[in-house]
N, C-alpha and C positions, 0 to 999 in steps of 0.2 A: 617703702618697706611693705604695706599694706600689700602691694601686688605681689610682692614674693610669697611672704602668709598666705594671700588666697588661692596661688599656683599650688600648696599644697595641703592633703586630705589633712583635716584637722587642725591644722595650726593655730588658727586665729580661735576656734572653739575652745582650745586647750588655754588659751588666754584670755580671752571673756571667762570660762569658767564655766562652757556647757559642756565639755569632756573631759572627765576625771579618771585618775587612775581608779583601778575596778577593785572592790573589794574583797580581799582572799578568800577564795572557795573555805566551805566546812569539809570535813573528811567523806562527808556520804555526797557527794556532788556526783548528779551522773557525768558520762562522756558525754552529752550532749551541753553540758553544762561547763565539762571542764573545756568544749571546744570553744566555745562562746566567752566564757572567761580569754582563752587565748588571743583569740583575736582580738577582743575589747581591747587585751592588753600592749598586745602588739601596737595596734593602733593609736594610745595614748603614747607608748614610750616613744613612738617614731613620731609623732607628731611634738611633743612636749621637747623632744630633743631638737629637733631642727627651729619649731619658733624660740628657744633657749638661746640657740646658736642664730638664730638672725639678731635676735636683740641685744646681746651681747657684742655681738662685731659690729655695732654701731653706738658701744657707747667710749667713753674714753677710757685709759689705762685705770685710771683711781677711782671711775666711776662702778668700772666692771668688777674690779675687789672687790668694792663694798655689795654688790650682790650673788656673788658667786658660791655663796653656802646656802643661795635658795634651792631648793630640790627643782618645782616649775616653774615653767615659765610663767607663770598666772603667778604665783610669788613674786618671779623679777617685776612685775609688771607693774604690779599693787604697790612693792614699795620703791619700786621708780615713780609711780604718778601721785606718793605719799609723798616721797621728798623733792618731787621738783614740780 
């Protein structure tokens, strides 16, 4: 699994915990700010969404229930290696 995660930009970061979703702009945020916000963001949803989706397709039916009201994967992760 580790080689899939590292095949793609962010994954594994988004699960260690060193790429978080970006804090929402204030109303006076220039464009240069609100471009920077976009991409950060891009960045984490697309990243957050596929290690979500690799660690989930490898756990079992009643395993994946019980974490699937985590928002990230840095959630699934933490309380997959809390309970097992």
């Amino acid at each position: 699994m580790r080689d899939f995660l590292d095949n793609h930009d962010g994954a594994l970061s988004v699960i260690d915990g060193t790429l978080v979703k970006p804090e929402p702009l204030d109303e006076v945020s220039t464009a240069e700010q609100r471009r920077q916000f976009k991409k950060n963001s891009d960045l984490f949803c697309e990243a957050n969404s596929y290690a979500k989706s690799m660690i989930t397709s490898a756990l079992t039916e009643e395993t994946c229930q019980k974490v699937m009201d985590k928002e990230t994967a840095r959630e699934v992760w933490v309380d997959l290696k809390r309970n097992f």
